[in-house]
VOLOVO-143286 format. One record per atom (N, C-alpha, C): residue in one letter; x, y, z negated. Coordinates in steps of 0.2 Angstrom, whole numbers, plus 5000, padded with zeros to 4 digits. Each point is the difference from the previous one (the first is absolute). Example, Ala and Ser with C-alpha at 12.3 -4.5 7.8 and 13.67 -1.06 7.14 Angstrom:
! VOLOVO-143286
A506649724961/A499650065000/A500450065000/S499850055004/S500450064999/S499650054997/
This chain:
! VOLOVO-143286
X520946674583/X499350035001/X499649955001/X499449994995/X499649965003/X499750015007/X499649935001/X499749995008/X499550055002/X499550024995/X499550054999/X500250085002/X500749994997/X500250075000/X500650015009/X500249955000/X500150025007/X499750015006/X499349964999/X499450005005/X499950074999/X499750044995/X499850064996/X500650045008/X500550004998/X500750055002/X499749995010/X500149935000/X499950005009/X499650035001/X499250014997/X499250035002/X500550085001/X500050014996/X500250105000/X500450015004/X500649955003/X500450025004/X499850015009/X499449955000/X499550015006/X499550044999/X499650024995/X499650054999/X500550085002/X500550025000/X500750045001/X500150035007/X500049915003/X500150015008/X499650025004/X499250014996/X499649975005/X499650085000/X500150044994/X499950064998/X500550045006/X500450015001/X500850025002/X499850015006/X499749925006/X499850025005/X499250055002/X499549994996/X499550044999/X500350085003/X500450024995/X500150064997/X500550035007/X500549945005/X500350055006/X499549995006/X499549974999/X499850005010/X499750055000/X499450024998/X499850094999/X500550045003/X500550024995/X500450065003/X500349975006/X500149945004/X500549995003/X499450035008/X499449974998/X499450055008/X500150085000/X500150004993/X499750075000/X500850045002/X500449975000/X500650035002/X500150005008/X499749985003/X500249965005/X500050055006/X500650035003/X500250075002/X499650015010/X499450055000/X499750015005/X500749965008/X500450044998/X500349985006/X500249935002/X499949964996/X500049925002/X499549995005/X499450035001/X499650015003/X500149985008/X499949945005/X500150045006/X499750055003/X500250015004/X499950085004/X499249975004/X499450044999/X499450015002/X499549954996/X500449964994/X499749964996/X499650024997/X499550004995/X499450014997/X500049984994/X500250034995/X499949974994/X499749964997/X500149924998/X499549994997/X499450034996/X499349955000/X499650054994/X499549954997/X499949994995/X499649984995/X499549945004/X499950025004/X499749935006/X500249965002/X499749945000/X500549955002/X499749975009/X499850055003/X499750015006/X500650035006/X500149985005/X500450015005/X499850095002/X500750025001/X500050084999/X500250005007/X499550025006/X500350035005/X500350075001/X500750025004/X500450035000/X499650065005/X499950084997/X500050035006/X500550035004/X500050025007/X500550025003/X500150054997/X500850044998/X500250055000/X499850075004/X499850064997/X499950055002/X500450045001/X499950025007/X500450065002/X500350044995/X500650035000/X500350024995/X499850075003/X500050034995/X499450094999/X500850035000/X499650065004/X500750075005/X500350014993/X500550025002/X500350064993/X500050065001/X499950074996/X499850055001/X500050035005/X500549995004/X500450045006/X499849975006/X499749955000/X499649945006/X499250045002/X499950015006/X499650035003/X499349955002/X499749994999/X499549955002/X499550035006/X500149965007/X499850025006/X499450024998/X499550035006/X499550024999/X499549955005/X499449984996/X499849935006/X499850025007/X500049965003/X499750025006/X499450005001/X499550025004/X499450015001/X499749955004/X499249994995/X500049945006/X499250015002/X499849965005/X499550035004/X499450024998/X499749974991/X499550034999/X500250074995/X500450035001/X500350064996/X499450045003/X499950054997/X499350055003/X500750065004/X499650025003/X500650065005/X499850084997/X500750034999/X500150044996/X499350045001/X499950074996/X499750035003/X500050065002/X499750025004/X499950055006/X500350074995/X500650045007/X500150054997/X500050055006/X499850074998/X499750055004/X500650054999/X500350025006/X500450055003/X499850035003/X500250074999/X499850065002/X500650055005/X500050005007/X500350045004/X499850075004/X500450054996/X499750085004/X499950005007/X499850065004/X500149995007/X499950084998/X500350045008/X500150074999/X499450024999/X500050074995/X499450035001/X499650025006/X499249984997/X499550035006/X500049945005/X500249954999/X500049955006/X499349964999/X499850014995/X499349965000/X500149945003/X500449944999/X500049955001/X499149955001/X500049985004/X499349955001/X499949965001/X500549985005/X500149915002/X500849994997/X500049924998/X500749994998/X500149945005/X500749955003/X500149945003/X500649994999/X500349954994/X500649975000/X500049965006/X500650004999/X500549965007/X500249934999/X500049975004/X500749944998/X500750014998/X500150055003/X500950034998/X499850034996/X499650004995/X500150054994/X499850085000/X500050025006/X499850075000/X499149994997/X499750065000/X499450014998/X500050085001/X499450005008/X499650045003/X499650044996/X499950065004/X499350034996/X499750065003/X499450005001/X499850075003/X500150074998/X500450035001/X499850064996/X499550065006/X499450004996/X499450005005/X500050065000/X500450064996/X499750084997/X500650035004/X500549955002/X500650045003/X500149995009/X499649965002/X500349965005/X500349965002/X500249954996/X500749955000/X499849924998/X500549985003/X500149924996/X500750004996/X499749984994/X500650014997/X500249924998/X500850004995/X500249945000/X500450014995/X499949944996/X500350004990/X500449945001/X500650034999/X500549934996/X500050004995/X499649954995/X499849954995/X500850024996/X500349975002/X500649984997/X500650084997/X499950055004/X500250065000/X499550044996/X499150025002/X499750055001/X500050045005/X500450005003/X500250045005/X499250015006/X499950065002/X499649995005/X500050035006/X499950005005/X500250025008/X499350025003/X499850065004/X499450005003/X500050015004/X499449985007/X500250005007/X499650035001/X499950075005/X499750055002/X499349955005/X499450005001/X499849955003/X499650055009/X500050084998/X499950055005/X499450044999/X500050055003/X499750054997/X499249985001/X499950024994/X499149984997/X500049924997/X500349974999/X500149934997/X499750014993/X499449955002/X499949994990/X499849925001/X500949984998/X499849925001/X499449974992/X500049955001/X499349984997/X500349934998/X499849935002/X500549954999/X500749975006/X500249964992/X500649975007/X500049944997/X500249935005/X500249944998/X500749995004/X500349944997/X500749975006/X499749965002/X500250015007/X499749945007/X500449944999/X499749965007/X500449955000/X500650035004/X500150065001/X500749995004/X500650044995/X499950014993/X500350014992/X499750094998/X499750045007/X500150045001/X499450054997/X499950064998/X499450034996/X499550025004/X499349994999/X499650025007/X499550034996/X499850075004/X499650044992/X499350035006/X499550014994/X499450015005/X500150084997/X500150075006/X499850054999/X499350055000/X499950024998/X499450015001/X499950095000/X500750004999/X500150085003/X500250015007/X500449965001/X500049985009/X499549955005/X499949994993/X499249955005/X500649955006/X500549954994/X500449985006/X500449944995/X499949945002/X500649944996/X500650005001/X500450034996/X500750005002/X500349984995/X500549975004/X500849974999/X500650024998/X500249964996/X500850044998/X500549955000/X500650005003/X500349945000/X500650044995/X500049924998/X500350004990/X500750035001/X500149965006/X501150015001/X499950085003/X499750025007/X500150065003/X499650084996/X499650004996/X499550014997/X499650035008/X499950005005/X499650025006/X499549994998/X499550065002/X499349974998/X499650025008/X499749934999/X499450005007/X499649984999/X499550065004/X499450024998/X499549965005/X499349984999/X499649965005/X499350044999/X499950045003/X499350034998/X499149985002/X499950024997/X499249955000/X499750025008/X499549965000/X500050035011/X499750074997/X499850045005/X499650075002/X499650004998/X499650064997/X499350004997/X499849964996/X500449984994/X500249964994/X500350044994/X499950065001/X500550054995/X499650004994/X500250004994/X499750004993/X499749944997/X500349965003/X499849934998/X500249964992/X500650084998/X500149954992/X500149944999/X500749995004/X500449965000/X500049974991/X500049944999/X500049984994/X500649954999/X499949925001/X500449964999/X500149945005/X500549984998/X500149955008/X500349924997/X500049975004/X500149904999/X500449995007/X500349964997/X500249945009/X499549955000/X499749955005/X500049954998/X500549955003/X499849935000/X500349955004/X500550015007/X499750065005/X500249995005/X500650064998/X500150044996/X500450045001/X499550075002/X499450004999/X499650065002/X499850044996/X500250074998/X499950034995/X499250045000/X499649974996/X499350034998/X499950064995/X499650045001/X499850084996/X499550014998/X500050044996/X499250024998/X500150085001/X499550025002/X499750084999/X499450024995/X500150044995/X499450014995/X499450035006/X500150045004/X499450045003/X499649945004/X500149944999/X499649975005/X500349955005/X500649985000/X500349965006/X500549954997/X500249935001/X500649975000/X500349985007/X500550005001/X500449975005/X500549975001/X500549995006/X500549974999/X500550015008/X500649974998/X500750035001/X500449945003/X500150005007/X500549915001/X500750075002/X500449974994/X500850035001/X500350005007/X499849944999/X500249985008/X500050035006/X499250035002/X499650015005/X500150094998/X500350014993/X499950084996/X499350015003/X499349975002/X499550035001/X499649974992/X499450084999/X499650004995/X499650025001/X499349944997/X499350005003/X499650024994/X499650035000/X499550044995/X499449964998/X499650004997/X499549955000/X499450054996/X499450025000/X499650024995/X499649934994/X500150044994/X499949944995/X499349985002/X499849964996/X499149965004/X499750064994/X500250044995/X499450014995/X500350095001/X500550005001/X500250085002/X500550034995/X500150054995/X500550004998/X500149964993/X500650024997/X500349964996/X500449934999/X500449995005/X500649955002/X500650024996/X500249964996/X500650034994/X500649945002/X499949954993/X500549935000/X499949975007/X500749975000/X500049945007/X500449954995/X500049965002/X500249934999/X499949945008/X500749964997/X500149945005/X500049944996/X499749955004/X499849944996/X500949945002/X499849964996/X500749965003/X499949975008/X499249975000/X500049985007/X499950065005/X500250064997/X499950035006/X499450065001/X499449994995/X499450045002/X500050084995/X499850045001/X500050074998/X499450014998/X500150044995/X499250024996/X500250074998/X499650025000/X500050094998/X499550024993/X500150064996/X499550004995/X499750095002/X499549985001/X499750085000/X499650054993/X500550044997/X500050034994/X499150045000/X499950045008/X499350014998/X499649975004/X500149945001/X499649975002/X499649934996/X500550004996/X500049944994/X500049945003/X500549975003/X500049935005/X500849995003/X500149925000/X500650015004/X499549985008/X500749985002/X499949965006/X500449975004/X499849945004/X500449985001/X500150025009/X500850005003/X499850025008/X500349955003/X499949985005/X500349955007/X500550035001/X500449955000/X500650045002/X499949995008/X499649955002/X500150005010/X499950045002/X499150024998/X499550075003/X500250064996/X500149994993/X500050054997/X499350024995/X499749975001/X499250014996/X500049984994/X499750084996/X500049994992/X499449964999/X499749954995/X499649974995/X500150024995/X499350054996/X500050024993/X500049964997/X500250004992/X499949924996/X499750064995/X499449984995/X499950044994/X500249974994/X500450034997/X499949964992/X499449994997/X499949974994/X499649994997/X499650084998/X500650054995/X499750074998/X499850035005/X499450045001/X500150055004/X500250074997/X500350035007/X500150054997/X500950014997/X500349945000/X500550004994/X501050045003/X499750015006/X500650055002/X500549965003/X500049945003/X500749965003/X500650045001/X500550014997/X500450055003/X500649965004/X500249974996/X500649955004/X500249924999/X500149975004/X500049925000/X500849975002/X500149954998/X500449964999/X499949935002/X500449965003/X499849925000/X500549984997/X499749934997/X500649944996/X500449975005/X500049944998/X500549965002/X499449955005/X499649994996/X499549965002/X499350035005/X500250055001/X499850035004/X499150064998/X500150014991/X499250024999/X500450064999/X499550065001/X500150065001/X499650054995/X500850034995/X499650034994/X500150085000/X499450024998/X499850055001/X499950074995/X500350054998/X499950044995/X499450075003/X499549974994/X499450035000/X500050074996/X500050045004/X500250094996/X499350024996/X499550015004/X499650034995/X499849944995/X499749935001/X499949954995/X500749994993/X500550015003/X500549984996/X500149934998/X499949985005/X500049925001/X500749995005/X500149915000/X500449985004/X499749955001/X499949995008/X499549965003/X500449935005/X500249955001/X500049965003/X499549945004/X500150015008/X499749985004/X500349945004/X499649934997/X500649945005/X499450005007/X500550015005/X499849995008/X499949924998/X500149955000/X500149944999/X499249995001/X499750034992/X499449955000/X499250074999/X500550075000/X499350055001/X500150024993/X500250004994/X499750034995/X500450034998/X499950054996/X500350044995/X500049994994/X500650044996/X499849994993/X500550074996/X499650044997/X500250074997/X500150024995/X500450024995/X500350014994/X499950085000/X499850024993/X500250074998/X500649994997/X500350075002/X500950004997/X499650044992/X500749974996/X499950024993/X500050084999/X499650044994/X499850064998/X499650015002/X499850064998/X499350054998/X499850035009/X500550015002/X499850045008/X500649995005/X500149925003/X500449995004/X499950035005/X500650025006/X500050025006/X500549965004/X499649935003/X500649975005/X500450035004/X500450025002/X500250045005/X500449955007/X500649964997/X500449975004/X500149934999/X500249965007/X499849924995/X500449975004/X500549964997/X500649965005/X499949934996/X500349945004/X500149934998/X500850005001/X500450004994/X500749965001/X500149945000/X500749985004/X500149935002/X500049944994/X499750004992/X499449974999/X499449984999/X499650065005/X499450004999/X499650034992/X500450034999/X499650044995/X500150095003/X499350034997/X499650055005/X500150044994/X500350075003/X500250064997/X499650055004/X499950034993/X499450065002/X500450094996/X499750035004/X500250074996/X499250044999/X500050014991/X499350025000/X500150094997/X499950025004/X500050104998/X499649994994/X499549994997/X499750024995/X500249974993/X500849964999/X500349984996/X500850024999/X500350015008/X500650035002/X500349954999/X500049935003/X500249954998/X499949955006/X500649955001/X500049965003/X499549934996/X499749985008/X499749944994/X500249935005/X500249944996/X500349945002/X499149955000/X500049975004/X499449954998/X500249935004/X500049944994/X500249945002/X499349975004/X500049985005/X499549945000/X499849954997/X500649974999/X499949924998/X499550034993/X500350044994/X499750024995/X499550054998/X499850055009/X499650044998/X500250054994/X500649994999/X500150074995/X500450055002/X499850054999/X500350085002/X500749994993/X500450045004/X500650044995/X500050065002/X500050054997/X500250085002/X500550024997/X500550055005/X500650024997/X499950085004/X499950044993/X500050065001/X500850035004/X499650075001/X500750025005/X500250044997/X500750004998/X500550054998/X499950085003/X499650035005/X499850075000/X499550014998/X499650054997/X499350015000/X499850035008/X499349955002/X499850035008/X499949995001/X500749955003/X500350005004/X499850005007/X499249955000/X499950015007/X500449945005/X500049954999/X500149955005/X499449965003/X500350015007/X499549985005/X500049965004/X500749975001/X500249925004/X500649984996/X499949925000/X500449964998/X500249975004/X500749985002/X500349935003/X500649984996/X500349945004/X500549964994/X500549975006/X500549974997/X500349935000/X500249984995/X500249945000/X500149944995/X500550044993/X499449994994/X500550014996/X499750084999/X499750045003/X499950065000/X499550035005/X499550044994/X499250035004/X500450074999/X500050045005/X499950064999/X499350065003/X500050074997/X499450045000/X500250055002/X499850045004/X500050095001/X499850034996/X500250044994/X499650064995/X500050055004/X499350015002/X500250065005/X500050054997/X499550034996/X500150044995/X500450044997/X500849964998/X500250024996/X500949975004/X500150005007/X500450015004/X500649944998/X499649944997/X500449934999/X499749945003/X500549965000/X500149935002/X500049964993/X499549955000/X500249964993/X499949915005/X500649984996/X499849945001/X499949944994/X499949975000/X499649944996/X500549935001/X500549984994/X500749935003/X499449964997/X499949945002/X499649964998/X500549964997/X500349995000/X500649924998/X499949945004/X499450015005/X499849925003/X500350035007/X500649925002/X500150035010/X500049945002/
């Protein structure tokens, strides 16, 4: 073989090898089996850029795995309000209502003569003969756990103790008869304070069982009573259109007017802070008066033709109203000035006082011979 032609034969032999390796590296990447991979590695990719590794994620339930439910945390809004309805015997005309600490919840039955008593938990209700001619009127729990009602058929503050059910009687002094007993307060010292619509408020030292009478400064219409936290008493006079406030030393009423006149004060309540809020019957207003600095400031409840009736503050200072001309409980926030209304499950109904404990406003239908109460979700 000439020299030309062996040179010729070597070129093609390297042209051969060099094709050969071209042709395996391709398939040998592309073959190159996931599992070689270490465990949390990251595939290469087309970048020649540093590939940070993310942590691994929780591995996801399998069908049968239940996934907890979260917990709740402070800014959750709190459930909403849900209204229950509790019978009481026929004819009882329930009027005042007074949950307890232990769970019971009081109640006048004003058509029968009695204080009766609902267990929540059962329904069950129990009524205590209170004696003849009784037409109690309100009742609160004292400081000593115990139900204390103004009668106004006996013209007499009387007592029922919860364990014995005994009831003792304290009756207003002589030539005081027809005073129309309305509603009563403790304040600081433990001294129970009263109203009479015909013209009188008074008051009651357990202690001493002596009861002193008082004639209102403007004459009749003494309804709500209220206790402030430091202690001071205020009354709202329904036809007289005014609270007021009394001594507790001497006993001397000070009228306060609201701004409307004419607007019906029926009943009052004090916060926390001590401003004392007022449901205005004929205006349809709620009225709030801070002792603090002297002013007033007065809302109409929502609708065409409210009728403030009943007005309590629960332990957090939001003010619940009962207005007849909607059949409807109404909530009003202060902080936002805005009314919520939650109609009531009877037609009529007729609710005329409201009181609560934590977690729970309840109402008297008197009308229609039920207890409703209102779970707030907040305790």
């Amino acid at each position: 073989m000439g020299r030309i032609a062996v040179i010729q034969f070597l070129m093609l032999l390297l042209l051969v090898a060099c094709a050969g390796e071209q042709a395996q590296t391709p398939e040998a990447t592309a073959t190159l089996p996931p599992a070689s991979l270490p465990t949390g590695t990251a595939r290469p990719t087309p970048t020649t850029a540093p590939v940070e590794e993310s942590p691994p994620a929780d591995p996801l339930p399998s069908p049968t795995t239940e996934l907890a439910a979260p917990s709740p945390t402070p800014t959750s809004p709190p459930a909403e309000p849900v209204l229950q309805e509790y019978a009481v015997p026929s004819g009882s005309h329930p009027h005042d209502v007074a949950p307890a600490p232990d769970g019971t919840v009081w109640y006048t039955a004003q058509r029968t003569g009695e204080l009766g008593r609902l267990d929540p938990e059962t329904g069950e209700t129990h009524h205590i003969p209170l004696g003849q001619g009784s037409a109690p009127h309100g009742v609160i729990v004292g400081p000593d756990g115990a139900p204390w009602i103004t009668d106004s058929g006996l013209n007499a503050i009387v007592r029922v103790d919860p364990a014995t059910e005994e009831v003792q009687r304290f009756p207003l002094p002589a030539g005081s008869s027809n005073t129309n007993l309305n509603t009563a307060a403790f304040d600081a010292q433990g001294v129970l304070w009263f109203t009479g619509q015909n013209g009188f408020y008074g008051r009651l030292d357990p202690a001493a069982g002596e009861v002193e009478l008082f004639p209102a400064p403007r004459g009749r219409g003494p309804y709500g009573i209220t206790a402030t936290p430091d202690g001071a008493v205020y009354y709202a006079s329904l036809a007289g259109s005014h609270i007021a406030r009394i001594d507790v030393t001497t006993g001397e009423a000070t009228p306060i007017d609201p701004p409307t006149p004419g607007q019906g004060a029926r009943r009052v309540w004090s916060d926390s802070a001590g401003r004392i809020w007022v449901s205005e019957w004929t205006a349809g207003q709620l009225g709030m008066f801070d002792p603090a600095s002297g002013e007033w400031r007065e809302w109409p409840l929502p609708g065409e033709q409210p009728q403030a009736y009943a007005v309590y503050v629960d332990d957090q200072d939001i003010v619940w109203l009962s207005d007849f001309g909607a059949n409807a409980l109404v909530r009003f926030e202060p902080a936002s000035e805005t009314f919520t209304v939650f109609p009531l499950p009877s037609d009529s109904a007729a609710v005329r006082q409201i009181l609560g404990r934590p977690g729970e406003v309840w109402a008297a239908e008197s009308a229609v011979d039920k207890l409703v109460v209102v779970r707030t979700g907040i305790e």
